[in-house]
C-alpha positions in Angstrom: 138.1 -355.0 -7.4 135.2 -355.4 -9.3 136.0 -356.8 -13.0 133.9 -356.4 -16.2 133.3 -359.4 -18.7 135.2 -357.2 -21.1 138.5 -356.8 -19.3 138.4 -360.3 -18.0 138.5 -361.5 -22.1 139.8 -358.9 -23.8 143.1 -359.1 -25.6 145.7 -356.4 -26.4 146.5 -355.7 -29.9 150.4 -354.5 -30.4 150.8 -352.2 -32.6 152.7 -354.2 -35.2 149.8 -355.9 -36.0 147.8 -352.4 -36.7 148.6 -351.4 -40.6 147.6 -349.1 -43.3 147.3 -349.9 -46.5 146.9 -346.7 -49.3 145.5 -346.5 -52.9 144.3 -343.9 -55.1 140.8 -344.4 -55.9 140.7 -343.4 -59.8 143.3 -347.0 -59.5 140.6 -349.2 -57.5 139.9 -351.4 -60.5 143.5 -351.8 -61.9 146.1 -352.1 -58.4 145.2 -353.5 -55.0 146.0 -350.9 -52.1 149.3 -351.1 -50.5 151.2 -350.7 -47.8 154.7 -348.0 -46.9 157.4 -350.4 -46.3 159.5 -350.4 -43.5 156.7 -348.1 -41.6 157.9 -347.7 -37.8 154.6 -345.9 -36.6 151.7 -344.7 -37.4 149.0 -342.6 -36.0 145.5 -341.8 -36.5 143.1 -338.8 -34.7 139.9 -337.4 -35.3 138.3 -334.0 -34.8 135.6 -331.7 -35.2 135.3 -328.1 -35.2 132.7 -326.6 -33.8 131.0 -323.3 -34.1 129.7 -321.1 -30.9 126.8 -318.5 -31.7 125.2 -316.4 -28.4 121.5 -316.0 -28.9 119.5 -314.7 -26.3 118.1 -317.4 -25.4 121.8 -319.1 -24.7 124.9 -320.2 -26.6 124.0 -323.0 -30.0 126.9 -324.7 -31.0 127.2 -325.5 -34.7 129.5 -328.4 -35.4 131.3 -328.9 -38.6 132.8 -331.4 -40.7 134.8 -334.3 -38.6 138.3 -334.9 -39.7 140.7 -337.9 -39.7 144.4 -337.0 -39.9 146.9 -340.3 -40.7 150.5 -340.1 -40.1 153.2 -342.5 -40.7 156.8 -342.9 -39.7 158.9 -344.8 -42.2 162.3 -345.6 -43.7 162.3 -345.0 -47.6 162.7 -348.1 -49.5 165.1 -347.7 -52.8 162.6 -348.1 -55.7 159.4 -347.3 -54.1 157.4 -345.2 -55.7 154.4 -345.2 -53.3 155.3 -342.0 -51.1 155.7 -340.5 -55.0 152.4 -341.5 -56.2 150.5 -340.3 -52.8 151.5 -336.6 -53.2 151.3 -336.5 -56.3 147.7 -337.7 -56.1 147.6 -335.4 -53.2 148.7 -332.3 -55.1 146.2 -332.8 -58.0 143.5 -333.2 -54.8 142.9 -336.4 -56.4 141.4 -338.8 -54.1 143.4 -341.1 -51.8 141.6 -344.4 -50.0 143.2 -345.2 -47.0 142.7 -348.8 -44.8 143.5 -349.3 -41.3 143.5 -353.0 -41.2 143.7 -355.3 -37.7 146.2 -358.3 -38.6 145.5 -359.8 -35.6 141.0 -359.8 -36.0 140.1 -361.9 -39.3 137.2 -360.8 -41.5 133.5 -361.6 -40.8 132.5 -361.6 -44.2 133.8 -360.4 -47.5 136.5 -361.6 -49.8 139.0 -359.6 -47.2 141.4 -362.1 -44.5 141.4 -359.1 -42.1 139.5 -356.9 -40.5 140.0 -353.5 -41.7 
């Protein structure tokens, strides 16, 4: 079986080592983003919509807007207020920044120890 340079050196990343970290943006300059304790999983997918018109001349497709949709999995922690804050910002369609951040690949450049 014929092998690629990539699969010969490449390196799985578990899961644990994949976090998210959450802040809402109006707060960037006063509180460093943070993370939902006690997470047990997390998820990410993207998608795009797409719209189909028939022309004469044959179908155009119109694509719209690409989405992201994070999920996460985690046991409440007494005292946290984070989960509170988020839909709170979330209801008031304030804005929310969200990191995915690889513990296990350190940052090329930046102030940042991880790749995010």
């Amino acid at each position: 079986m014929f092998k690629t340079s990539l699969q010969l050196f490449a390196e799985a990343v578990s899961g644990k080592k994949i976090v998210y970290l959450y802040r809402i943006a109006e707060k960037a300059k006063t509180e460093a983003a943070r993370n939902l304790a006690f997470t047990t999983e997390n998820g990410r997918t993207k998608s795009k919509d797409a719209e189909a018109t028939a022309t004469k001349d044959g179908t155009i497709r119109t694509p719209g807007a690409a989405e992201t949709e994070i999920t996460a999995t985690a046991v409440l922690s007494k005292g946290d207020k984070l989960i509170a804050e988020l839909e709170d910002a979330m209801d008031d369609d304030k804005l929310i920044e969200i990191w995915e951040v690889n513990l296990e690949e350190k940052a090329l450049t930046g102030e940042n120890k991880f790749k995010g």
